[in-house]
C-alpha positions, 0 to 999 in steps of 0.5 A, spaced: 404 166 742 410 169 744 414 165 738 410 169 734 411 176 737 418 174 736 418 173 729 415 180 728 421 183 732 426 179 728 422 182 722 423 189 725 430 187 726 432 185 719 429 191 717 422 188 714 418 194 717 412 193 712 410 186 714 411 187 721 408 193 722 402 188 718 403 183 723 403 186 729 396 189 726 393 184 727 395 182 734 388 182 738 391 182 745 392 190 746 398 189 752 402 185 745 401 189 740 402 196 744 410 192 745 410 190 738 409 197 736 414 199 741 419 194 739 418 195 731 418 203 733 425 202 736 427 198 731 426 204 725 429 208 730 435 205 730 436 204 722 435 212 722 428 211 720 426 218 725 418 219 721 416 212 720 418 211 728 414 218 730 408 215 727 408 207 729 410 210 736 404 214 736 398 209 734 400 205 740 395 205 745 398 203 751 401 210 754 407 206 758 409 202 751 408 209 748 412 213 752 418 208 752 418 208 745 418 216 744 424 215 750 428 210 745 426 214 739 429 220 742 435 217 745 437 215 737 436 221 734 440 224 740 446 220 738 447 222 731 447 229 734 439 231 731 438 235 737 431 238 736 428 232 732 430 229 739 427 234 743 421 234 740 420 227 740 422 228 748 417 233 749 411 228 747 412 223 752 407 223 757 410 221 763 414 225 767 419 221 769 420 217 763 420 225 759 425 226 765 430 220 762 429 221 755 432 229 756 438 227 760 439 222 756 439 228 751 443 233 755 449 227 755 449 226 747 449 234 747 455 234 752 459 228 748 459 232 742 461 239 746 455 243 746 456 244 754 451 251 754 445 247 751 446 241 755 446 245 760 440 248 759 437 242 758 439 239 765 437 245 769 429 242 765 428 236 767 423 236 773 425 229 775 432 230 781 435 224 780 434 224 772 437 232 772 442 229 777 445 224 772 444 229 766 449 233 770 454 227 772 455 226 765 456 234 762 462 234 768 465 228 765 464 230 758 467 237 760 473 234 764 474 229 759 475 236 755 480 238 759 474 243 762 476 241 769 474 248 772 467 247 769 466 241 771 467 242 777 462 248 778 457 243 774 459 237 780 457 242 786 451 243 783 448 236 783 442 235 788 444 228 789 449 225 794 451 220 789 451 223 783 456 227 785 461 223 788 461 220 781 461 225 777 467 228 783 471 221 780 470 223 774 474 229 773 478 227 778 481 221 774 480 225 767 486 230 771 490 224 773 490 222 766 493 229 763 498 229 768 495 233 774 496 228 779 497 233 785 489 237 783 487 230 782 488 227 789 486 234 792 479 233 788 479 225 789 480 227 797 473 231 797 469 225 795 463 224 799 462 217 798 468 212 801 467 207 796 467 212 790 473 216 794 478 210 795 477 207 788 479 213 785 485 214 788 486 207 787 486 209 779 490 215 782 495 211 784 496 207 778 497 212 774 502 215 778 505 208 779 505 208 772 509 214 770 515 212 776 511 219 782 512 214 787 511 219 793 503 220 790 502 214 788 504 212 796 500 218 799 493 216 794 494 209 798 493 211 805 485 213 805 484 207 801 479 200 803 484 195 806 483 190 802 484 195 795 490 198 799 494 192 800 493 190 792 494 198 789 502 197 795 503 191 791 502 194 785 507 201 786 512 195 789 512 192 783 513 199 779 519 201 783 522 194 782 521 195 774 524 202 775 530 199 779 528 201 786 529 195 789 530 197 796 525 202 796 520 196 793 522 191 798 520 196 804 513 198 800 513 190 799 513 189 807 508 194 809 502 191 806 498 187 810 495 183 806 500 177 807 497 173 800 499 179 797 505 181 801 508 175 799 505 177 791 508 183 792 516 180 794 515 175 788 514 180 782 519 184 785 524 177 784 521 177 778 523 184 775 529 184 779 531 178 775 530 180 769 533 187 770 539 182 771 539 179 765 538 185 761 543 188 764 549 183 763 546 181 756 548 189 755 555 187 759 555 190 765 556 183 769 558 188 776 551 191 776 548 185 774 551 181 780 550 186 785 542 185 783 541 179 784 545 178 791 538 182 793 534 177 790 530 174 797 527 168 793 533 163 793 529 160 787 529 167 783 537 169 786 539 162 783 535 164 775 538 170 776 545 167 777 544 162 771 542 168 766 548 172 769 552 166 767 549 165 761 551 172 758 558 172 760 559 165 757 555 168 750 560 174 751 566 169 751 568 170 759 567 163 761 572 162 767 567 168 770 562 164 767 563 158 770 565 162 777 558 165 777 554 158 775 559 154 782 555 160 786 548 157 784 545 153 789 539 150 786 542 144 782 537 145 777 539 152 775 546 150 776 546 144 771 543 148 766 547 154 766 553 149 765 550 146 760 549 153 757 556 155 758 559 148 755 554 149 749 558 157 749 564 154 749 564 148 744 562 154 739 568 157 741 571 152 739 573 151 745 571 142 745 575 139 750 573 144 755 566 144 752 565 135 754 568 137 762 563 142 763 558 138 759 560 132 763 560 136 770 552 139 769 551 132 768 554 130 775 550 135 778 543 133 776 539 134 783 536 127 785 529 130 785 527 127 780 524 133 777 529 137 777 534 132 774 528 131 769 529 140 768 536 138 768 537 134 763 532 136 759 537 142 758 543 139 758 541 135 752 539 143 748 545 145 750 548 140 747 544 140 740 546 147 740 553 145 740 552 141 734 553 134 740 547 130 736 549 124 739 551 125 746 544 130 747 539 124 744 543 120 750 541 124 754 534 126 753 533 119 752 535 118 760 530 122 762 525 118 764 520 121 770 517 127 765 515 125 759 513 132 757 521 134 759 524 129 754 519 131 749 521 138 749 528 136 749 527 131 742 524 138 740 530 142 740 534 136 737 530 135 730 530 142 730 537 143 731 539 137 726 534 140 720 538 147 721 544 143 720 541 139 714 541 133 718 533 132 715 533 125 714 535 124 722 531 130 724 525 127 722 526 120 724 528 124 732 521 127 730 517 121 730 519 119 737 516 125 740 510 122 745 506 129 745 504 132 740 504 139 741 511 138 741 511 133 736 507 138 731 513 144 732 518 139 731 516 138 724 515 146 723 521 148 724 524 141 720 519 144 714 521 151 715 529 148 714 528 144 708 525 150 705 531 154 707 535 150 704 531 149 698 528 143 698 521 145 698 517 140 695 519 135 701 518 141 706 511 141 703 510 134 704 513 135 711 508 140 713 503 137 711 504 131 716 503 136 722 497 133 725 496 140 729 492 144 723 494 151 727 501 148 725 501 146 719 498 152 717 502 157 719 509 152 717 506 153 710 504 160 710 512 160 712 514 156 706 510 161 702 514 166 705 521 164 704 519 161 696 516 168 695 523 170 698 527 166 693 523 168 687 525 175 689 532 174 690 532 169 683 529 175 680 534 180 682 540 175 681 537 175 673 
């Protein structure tokens, strides 16, 4: 029986109101076909069918099925602004609690389209406290999302319940933050009854202040906040310090937070930001500040990326023997060796070759005895060394990486796209089938397809493509294909 009860709320559903409605007539057990009738009225309601919803709801017999439908029609009507049909649905709903829902409900959807007097006066109908109460929440917080802030705190004081009130007091206090009146918003938010809705709305607070850099609020909403959040909303504001480049100020936040998992949370996306603000900074030339940045840095891992970065940026500027001074400071050798492979790539594009081979052979010296880190290494090594056009010497090199598979895979990677770049495709492609993963091995082909292309050679960039066994690959190397044959043909076009 309860499958065929579902077919006919499905039909109802589909918008096949006639053959349910016969359906349902048919329904001997009376507590079903009252539910029935009660799914299918609110069915009619929801595809706007407000009459024929009426009539159904009417002939159901069971006066609780009744009364939920009126409920569900009412609240339909409402939201597509029809006010006085929902009233009138409301008002003949027999139960008094669910009369009470169906006319807050009403009230909030008045509110949400800015009719505040006549949501009001609805409000202030409702017989049932803890429905007026929600009705009210929801008329402060529509009035303070329209920027009614006085208003909706004249409506929050005269809610009954304890509850409603301190949400609908959050309300208003996070719709202040999110127009840029922080301090009103921490003075409301402090008046918060209730502690866990008091310590989340300042926590919101302090986000949002955080966001904007007012760091001495974003501070103050974190006092009166629950421990546990305390911890995460300090870690939170450190982060934006750091981000902000008020690093010391950070650190000292960082080390005020008692949670020491977030603590230490705290201090690593600090190295983190630091570190990327260094690198920002010296790709813009300013090596001095840069420096002065990363000597902050407490995580030696993250002092040692942001020296290599440093390094990196100088050599790409053509300031090697600065470069190279920076990279001899870096005291993780995975880091270090990698910045020198950088550099000696740098160099041999300054057609600086024999510095280039002595700094190469130098970052291959310095290739930790970690086997992880000499992997990292010479995976670098071998990238920066097909960037310079050393296609032997870097398959040498990805070839003696042994312990990590993924590492060497990654290295070919960057070889055959460095070969396809340089037109070496028949080589590029034969570097390509040895790749073991085939992630790697599918980005490997792309970027030789998109090469071939470049050059001219599409047909066999078709062809290349499709051997991509990713299918996510080989369509975008494809679609990047079209794109360039579509650039060509414009170009022909213009040149005729």
């Amino acid at each position: 029986m309860r499958r065929e009860l579902d077919d006919i709320i499905a039909m109802a559903k589909a918008g096949q109101f006639d053959l349910a409605l016969q359906a349902a007539q048919e329904i001997e057990d009376a507590s079903d076909r009252s539910e029935t009738l009660k799914d299918i009225a609110e069915a009619m309601a929801k595809a706007g069918q407000f009459d024929r919803a009426l009539q159904v709801a009417q002939k159901i017999e069971d006066a609780r099925s009744r009364s939920w439908a009126l409920w569900d029609i009412a609240e339909a009507m409402a939201k597509v602004w029809q006010f006085d049909l929902a009233l009138q649905a409301a008002q003949k709903i027999e139960d008094a609690s669910d009369r009470s829902w169906a006319l807050a409900a009403i009230a909030k959807a008045m509110a949400e389209a800015g009719q505040f007097d006549l949501a009001l006066q609805i409000a202030q109908k409702i017989e049932d406290a803890w429905s007026r109460s929600e009705a009210l929440k929801d008329i402060a917080k529509a009035m303070a999302k329209a920027g009614q802030f006085d208003r909706a705190l004249q409506v929050a004081q005269e809610i009954e319940t304890a509850w409603h009130r301190s949400l609908a007091i959050r309300d208003i206090a996070e719709a202040m933050a999110k127009a840029g009146q922080f301090d009103l918003a921490l003075q409301i938010a402090q008046k918060i009854e209730d502690a866990w809705h008091r310590s989340s709305t300042l926590w919101e607070i302090a986000k949002a202040t955080a966001k904007v850099g007012q760091f001495d609020l974003a501070l103050q909403a974190v006092q009166e906040i629950f421990a546990e959040a305390r911890s995460w909303a300090l870690m939170k504001i450190a982060e934006a310090m750091a981000k902000a480049g008020q690093f010391d100020r950070a650190l000292q936040v960082a080390q005020k937070i008692e949670d020491a998992r977030s603590r230490s949370w705290a201090l690593k996306d600090i190295a983190i930001a630091m570190r990327e603000i260094a690198k920002a900074t010296a790709e813009a030339g300013q090596f001095d500040c840069a420096l002065q940045i990363a000597q902050k840095i407490e995580e030696e891992s993250d002092r040692s990326e942001a020296l290599r970065d440093i390094a990196e940026a100088m050599a790409k500027a053509g300031q090697f023997d600065l470069a190279l001074q920076i990279a001899q400071k870096i005291k993780d050798a995975w880091s270090r060796s990698s910045a020198l492979a950088e550099i000696a790539a740098a160099m041999a594009k300054a057609g600086q070759t024999e510095r280039a081979d002595q700094t190469f052979r130098l970052a291959l010296k310095i290739a930790h005895e970690d086997a992880r880190s000499r992997s990292l290494a010479l995976r670098d090594i071998a990238k920066a060394m097909a960037k310079a056009g050393q296609f032997d010497r870097a398959l040498q090199i990805a070839q003696k990486i042994e312990e990590e598979a993924l590492d060497r895979s990654e290295a070919l990677k960057d070889i055959a796209k460095a070969m396809a770049k340089a037109g070496q495709f028949d080589r590029a492609l034969q570097v390509a089938q040895e790749i073991e993963f085939a992630s790697d091995r599918s980005r490997a082909l792309r970027g030789i397809a998109v090469a071939m292309a470049k050059a001219g050679q599409l047909k066999r960039a078709v062809k290349v493509a499709e051997m991509i066994d990713d299918p996510v690959a080989r369509l975008q190397a494809l679609a990047a294909i079209k794109v360039v044959k579509r650039g060509k043909g414009n170009q022909e076009a213009a040149a005729k």
